[in-house]
FIMARRO-888863 format. One record per residue (C-alpha): residue number from 1; x, y, z. Coordinates in Angstrom, 1 decimal. Example, Ala and Ser with C-alpha at 12.3 -4.5 7.8 and 13.67 -1.06 7.14 Angstrom:
@nr: 1&xx: 12.3&yy: -4.5&zz: 7.8;
@nr: 2&xx: 13.7&yy: -1.1&zz: 7.1;
//
This chain:
@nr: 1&xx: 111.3&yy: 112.4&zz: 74.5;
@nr: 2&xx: 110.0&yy: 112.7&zz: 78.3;
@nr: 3&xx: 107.4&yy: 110.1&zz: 77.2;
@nr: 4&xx: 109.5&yy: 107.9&zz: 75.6;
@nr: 5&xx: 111.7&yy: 107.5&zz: 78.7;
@nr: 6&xx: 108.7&yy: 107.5&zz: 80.5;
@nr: 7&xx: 107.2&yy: 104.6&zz: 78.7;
@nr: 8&xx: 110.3&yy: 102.7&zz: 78.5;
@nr: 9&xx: 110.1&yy: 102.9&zz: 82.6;
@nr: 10&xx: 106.4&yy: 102.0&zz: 82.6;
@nr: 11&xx: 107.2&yy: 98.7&zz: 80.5;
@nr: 12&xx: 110.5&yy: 97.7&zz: 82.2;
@nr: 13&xx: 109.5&yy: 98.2&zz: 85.9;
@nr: 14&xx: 105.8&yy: 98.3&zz: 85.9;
@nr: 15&xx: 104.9&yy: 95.6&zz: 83.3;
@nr: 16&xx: 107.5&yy: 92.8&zz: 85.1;
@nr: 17&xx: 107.5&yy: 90.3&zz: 87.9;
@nr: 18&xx: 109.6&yy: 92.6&zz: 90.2;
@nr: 19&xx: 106.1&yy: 95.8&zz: 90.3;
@nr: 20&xx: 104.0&yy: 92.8&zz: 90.0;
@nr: 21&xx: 105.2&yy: 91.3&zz: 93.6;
@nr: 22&xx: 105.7&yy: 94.9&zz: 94.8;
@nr: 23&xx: 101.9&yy: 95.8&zz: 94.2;
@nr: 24&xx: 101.2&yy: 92.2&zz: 95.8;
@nr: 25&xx: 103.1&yy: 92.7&zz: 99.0;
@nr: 26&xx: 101.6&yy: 96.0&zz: 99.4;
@nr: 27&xx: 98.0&yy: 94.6&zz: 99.0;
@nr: 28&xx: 98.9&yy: 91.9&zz: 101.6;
@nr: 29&xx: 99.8&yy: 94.4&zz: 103.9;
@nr: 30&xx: 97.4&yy: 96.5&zz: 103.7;
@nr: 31&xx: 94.7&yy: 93.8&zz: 104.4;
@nr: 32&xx: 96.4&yy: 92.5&zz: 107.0;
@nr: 33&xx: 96.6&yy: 95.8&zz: 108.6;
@nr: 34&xx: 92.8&yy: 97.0&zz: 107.7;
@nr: 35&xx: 92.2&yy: 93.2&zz: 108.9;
@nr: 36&xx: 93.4&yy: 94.0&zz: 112.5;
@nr: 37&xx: 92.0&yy: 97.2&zz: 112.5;
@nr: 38&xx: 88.2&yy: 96.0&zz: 112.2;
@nr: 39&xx: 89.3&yy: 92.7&zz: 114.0;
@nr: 40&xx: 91.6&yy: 92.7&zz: 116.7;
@nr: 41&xx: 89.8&yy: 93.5&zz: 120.2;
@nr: 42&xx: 92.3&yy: 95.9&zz: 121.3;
@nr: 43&xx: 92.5&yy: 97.9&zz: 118.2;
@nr: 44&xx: 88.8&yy: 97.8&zz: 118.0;
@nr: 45&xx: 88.0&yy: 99.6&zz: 121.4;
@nr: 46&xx: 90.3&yy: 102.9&zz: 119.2;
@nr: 47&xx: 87.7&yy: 105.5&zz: 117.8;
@nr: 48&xx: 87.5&yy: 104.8&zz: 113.8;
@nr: 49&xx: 89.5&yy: 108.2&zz: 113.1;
@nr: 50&xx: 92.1&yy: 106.9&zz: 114.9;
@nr: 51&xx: 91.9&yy: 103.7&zz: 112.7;
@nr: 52&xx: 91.9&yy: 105.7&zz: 109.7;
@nr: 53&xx: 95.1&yy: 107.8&zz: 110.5;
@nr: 54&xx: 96.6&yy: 104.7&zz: 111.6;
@nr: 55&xx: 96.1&yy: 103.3&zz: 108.5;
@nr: 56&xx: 97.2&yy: 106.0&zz: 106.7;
@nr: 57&xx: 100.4&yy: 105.6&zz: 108.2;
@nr: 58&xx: 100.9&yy: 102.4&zz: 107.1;
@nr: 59&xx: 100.0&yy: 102.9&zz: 103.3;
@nr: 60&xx: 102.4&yy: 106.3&zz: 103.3;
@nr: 61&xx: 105.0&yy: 104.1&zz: 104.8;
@nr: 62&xx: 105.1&yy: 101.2&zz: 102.2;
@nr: 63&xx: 104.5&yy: 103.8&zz: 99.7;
@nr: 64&xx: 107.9&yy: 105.5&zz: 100.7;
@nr: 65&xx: 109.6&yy: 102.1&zz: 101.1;
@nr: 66&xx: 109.0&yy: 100.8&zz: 97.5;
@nr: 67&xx: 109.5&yy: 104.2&zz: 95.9;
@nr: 68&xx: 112.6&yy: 104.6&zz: 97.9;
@nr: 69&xx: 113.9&yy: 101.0&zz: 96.4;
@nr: 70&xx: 112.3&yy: 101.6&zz: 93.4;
@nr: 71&xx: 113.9&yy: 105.1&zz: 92.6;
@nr: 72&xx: 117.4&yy: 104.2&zz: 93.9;
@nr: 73&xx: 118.1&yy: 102.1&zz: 90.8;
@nr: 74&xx: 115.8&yy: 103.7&zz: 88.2;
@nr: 75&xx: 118.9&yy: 106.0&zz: 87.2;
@nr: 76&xx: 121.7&yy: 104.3&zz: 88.0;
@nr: 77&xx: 120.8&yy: 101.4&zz: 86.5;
@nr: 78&xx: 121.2&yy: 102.7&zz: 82.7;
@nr: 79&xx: 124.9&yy: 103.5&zz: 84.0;
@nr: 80&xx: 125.6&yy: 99.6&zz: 85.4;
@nr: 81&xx: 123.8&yy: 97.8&zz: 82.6;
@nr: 82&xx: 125.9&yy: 100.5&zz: 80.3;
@nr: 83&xx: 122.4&yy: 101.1&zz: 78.6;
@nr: 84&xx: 122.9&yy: 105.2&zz: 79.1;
@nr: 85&xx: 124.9&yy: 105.1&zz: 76.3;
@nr: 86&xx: 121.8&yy: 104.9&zz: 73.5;
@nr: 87&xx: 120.0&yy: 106.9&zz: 75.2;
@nr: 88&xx: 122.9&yy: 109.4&zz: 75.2;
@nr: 89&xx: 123.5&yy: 108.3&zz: 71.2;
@nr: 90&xx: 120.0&yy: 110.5&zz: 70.3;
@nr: 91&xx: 120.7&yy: 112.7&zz: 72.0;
@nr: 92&xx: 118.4&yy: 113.7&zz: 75.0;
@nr: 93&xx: 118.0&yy: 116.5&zz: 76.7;
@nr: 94&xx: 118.9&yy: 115.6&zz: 80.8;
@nr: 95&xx: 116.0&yy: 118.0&zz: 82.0;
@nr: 96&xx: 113.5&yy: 115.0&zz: 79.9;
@nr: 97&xx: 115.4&yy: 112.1&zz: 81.1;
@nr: 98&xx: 115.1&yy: 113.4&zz: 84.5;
@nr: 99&xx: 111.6&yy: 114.1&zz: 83.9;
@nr: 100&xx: 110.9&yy: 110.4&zz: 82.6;
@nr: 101&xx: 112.8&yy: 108.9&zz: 85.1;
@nr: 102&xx: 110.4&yy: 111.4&zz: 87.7;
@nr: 103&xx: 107.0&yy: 110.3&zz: 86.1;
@nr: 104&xx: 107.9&yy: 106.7&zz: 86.1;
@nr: 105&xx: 108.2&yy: 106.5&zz: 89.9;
@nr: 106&xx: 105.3&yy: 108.7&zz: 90.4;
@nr: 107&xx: 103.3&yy: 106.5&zz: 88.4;
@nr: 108&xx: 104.5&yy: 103.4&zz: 90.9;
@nr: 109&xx: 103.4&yy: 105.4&zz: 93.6;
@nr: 110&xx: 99.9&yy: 106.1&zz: 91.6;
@nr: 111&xx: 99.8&yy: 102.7&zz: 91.0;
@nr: 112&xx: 99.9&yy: 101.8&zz: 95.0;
@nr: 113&xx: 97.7&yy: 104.2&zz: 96.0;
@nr: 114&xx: 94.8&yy: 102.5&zz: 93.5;
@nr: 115&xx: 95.7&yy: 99.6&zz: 95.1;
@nr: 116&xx: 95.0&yy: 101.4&zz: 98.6;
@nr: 117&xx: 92.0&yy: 103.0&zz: 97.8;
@nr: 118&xx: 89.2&yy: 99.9&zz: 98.8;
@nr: 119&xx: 91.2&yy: 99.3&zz: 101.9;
@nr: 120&xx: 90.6&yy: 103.0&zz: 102.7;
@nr: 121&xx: 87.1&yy: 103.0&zz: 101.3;
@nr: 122&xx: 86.6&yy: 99.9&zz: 103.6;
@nr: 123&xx: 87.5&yy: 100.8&zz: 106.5;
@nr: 124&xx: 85.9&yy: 104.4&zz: 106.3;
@nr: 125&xx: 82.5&yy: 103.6&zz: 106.0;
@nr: 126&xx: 80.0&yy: 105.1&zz: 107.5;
@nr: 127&xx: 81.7&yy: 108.0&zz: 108.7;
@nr: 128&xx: 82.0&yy: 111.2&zz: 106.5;
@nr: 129&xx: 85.7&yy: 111.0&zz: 106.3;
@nr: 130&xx: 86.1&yy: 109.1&zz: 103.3;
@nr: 131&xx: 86.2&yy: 112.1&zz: 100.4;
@nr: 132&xx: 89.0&yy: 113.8&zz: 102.5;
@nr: 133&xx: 91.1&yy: 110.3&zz: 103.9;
@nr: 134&xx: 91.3&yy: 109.9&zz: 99.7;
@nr: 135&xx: 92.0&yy: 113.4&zz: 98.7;
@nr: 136&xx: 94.2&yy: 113.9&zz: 101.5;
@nr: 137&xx: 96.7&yy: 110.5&zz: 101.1;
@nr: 138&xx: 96.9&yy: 111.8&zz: 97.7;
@nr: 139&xx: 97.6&yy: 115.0&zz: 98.3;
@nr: 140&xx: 100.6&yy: 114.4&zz: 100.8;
@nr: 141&xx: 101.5&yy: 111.0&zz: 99.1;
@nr: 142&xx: 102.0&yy: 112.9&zz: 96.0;
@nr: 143&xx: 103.9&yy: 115.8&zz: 97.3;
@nr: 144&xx: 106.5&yy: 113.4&zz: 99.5;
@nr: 145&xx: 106.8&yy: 111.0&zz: 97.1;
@nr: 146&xx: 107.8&yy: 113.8&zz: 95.1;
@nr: 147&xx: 110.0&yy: 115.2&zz: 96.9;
@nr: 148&xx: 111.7&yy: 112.0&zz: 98.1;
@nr: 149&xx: 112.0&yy: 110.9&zz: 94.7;
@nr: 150&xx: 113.7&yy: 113.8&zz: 93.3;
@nr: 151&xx: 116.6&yy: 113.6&zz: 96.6;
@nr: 152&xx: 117.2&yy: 110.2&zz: 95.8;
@nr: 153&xx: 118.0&yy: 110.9&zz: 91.9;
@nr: 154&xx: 120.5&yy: 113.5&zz: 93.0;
@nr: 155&xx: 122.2&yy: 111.0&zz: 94.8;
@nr: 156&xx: 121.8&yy: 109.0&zz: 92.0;
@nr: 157&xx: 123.8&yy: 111.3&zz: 89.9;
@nr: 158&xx: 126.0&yy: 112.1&zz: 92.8;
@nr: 159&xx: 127.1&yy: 108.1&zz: 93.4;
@nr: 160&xx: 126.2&yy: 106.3&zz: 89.8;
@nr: 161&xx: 125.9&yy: 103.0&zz: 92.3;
@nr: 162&xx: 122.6&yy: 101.6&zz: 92.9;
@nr: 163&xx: 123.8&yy: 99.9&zz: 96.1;
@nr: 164&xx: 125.4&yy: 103.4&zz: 97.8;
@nr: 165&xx: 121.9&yy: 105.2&zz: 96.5;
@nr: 166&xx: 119.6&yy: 102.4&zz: 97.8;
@nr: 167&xx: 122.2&yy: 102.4&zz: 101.3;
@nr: 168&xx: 121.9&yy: 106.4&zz: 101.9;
@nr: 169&xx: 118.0&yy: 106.7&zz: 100.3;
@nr: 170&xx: 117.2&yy: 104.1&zz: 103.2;
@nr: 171&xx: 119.3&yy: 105.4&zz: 105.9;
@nr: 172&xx: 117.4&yy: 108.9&zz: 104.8;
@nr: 173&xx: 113.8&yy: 107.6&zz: 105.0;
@nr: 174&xx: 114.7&yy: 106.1&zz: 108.1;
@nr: 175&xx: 116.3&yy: 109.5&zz: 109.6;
@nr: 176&xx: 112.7&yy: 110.6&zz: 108.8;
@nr: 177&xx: 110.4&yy: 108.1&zz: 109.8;
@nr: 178&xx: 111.5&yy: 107.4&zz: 113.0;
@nr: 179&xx: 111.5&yy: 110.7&zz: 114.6;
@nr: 180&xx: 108.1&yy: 111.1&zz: 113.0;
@nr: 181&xx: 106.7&yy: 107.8&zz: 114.8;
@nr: 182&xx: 107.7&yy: 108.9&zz: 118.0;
@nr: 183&xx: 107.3&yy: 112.7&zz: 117.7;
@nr: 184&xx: 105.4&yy: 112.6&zz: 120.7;
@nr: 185&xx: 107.7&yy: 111.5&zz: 122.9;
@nr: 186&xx: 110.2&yy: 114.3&zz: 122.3;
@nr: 187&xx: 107.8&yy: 117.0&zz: 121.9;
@nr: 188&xx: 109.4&yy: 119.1&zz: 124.3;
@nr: 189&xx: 113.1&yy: 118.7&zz: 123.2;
@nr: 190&xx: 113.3&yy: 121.9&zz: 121.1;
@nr: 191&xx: 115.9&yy: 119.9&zz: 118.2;
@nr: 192&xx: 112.8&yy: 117.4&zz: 118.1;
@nr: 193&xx: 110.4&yy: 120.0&zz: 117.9;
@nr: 194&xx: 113.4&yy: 122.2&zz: 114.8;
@nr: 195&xx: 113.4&yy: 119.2&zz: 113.3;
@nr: 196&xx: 109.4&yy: 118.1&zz: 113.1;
@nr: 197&xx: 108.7&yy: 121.0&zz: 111.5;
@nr: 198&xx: 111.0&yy: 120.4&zz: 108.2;
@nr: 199&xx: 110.7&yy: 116.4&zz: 108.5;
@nr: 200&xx: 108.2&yy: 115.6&zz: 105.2;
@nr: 201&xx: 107.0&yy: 112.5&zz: 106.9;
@nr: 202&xx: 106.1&yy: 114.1&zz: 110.4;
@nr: 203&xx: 104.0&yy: 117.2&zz: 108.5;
@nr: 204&xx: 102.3&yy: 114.1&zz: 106.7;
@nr: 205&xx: 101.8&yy: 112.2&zz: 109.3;
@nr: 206&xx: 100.4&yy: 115.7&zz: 111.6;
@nr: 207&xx: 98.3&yy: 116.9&zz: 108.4;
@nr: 208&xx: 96.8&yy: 113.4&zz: 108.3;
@nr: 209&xx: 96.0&yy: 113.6&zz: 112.6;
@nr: 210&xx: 94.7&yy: 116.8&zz: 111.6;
@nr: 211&xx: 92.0&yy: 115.9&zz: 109.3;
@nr: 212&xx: 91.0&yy: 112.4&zz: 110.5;
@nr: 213&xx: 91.1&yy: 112.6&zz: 114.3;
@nr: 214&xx: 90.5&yy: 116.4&zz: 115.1;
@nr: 215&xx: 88.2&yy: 116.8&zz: 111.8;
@nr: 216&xx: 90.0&yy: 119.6&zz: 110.3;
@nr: 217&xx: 89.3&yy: 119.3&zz: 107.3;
@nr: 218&xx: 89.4&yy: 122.2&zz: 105.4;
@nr: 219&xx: 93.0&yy: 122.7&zz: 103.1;
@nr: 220&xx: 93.5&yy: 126.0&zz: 105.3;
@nr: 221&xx: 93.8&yy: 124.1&zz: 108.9;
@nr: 222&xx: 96.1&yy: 122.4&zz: 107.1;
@nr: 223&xx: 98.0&yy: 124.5&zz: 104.5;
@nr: 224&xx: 101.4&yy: 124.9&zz: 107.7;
@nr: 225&xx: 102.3&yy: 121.1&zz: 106.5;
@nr: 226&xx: 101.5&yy: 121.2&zz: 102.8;
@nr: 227&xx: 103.1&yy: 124.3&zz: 102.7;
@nr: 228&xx: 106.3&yy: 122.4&zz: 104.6;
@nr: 229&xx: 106.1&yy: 119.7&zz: 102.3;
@nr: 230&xx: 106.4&yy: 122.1&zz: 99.0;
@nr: 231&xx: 109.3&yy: 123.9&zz: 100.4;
@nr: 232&xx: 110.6&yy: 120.1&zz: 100.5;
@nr: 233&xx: 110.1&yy: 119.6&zz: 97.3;
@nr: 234&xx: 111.7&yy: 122.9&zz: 96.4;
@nr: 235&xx: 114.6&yy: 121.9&zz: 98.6;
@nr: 236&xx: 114.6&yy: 118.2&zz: 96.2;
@nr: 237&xx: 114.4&yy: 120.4&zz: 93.0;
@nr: 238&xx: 117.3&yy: 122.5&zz: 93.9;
@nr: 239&xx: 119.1&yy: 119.6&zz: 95.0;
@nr: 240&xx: 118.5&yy: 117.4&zz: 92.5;
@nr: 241&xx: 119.6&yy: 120.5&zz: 89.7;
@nr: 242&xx: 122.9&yy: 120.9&zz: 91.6;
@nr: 243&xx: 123.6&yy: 117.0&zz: 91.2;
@nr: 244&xx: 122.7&yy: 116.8&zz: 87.9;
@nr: 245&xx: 124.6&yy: 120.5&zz: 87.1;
@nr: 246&xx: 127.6&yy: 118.5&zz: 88.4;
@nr: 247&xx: 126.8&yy: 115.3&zz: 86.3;
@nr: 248&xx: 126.6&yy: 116.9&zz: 83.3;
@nr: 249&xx: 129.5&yy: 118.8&zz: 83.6;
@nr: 250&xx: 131.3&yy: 115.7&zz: 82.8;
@nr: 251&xx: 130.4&yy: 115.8&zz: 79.8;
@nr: 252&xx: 128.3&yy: 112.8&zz: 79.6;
@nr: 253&xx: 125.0&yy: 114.5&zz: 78.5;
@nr: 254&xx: 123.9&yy: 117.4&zz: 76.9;
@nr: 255&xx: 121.2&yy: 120.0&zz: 78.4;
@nr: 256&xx: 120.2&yy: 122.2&zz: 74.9;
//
């Protein structure tokens, strides 16, 4: 059942206009950006692991944007279009139509970073960073995305509106990008500095400053904001359970 709901995902979202233009726009973006980077004078006088990371930054970033849209109607949807019912009808067991729902975003965000991957093999060349600027954006891509995913499905369950999911899933990535893009600046207020620490995107983004600009490259220099990033995804889990607990107890679906 998890891969029928998975496949059902894959050919509605993935195999449509709609993923098509989302893959596109990220592509654009990222040769603009990789573009500027090799280009622009300014940009061009940065050391190249300071290109990298910024680089990474971007493709995380549009990564968690079209997820974020993505995932905010990949639930709710079968409750506006009224399409939950025959799925309801077999019946299904919640924990797989979670679980579809899950590998069907994941594979959106596989999908992007394939599309990232020449842009990173590009603009990595000739240094010996390129194994770990891959294995690392996959890494902490996969664990955020997983972790974001899973938050925005309990508040899925929680509103049953794609518009108030898509409105508080934004208004959420935002409360953690920004403080992440500027975490330098408030380094020594010690809320900003409680706050880095359990912010997904700003252990991403340090893990990634970490290995591409002070070459530590080993998974043990690194394991503080991986380890941050699974207690995230714990946190998701747990929240995600206690939405769908509460969905279910409406009697809508069965868990056996």
């Amino acid at each position: 059942m998890i891969k029928y709901i998975w496949l059902k995902e894959i050919k509605a979202e993935l195999y449509t206009w709609k993923s098509t233009l989302w893959l596109l726009i990220a592509s654009l973006i990222f040769s603009f950006t990789s573009y500027l980077l090799l280009t622009n004078q300014e940009l061009s006088l940065l050391d190249q692991t300071e290109l990298l990371w910024l680089l990474s930054k971007i493709i995380i970033g549009v990564a968690f944007l079209i997820v974020t849209i993505d995932a905010s109607s990949i639930i709710t949807t079968e409750f506006e279009k009224e399409t939950a019912e025959t799925l309801f009808v077999a019946p299904i067991r919640l924990r797989d139509f979670i679980l579809g729902k899950l590998l069907a975003s994941l594979t959106l965000w596989g999908a992007l970073y394939i599309v990232a991957i020449p842009y990173m093999a590009v603009t990595s060349a000739g240094t010996k960073l390129a194994p770990a600027f891959l294995g690392y954006v996959a890494l902490l891509g996969t664990l955020g995305v997983t972790a974001l995913v899973m938050v925005i499905f309990a508040i899925s369950f929680l509103y049953r509106s794609s518009k108030n999911t898509l409105t508080t899933s934004l208004v959420i990535l935002l409360a953690f990008s920004i403080p992440a893009l500027f975490s330098s600046t408030f380094k020594n207020n010690t809320v900003a500095q409680v706050f880095s620490r359990i912010n997904p995107v700003d252990n991403i983004f340090e893990s990634l400053d970490n290995v591409l600009v002070d070459y530590q490259l080993s998974l043990v220099n690194n394991w503080p904001y991986v380890f941050h990033l699974i207690l995230f995804c714990l946190f998701g889990l747990l929240f995600m359970a206690f939405a769908a607990r509460r969905f279910q107890a409406h009697g809508v679906i069965e868990n056996s």
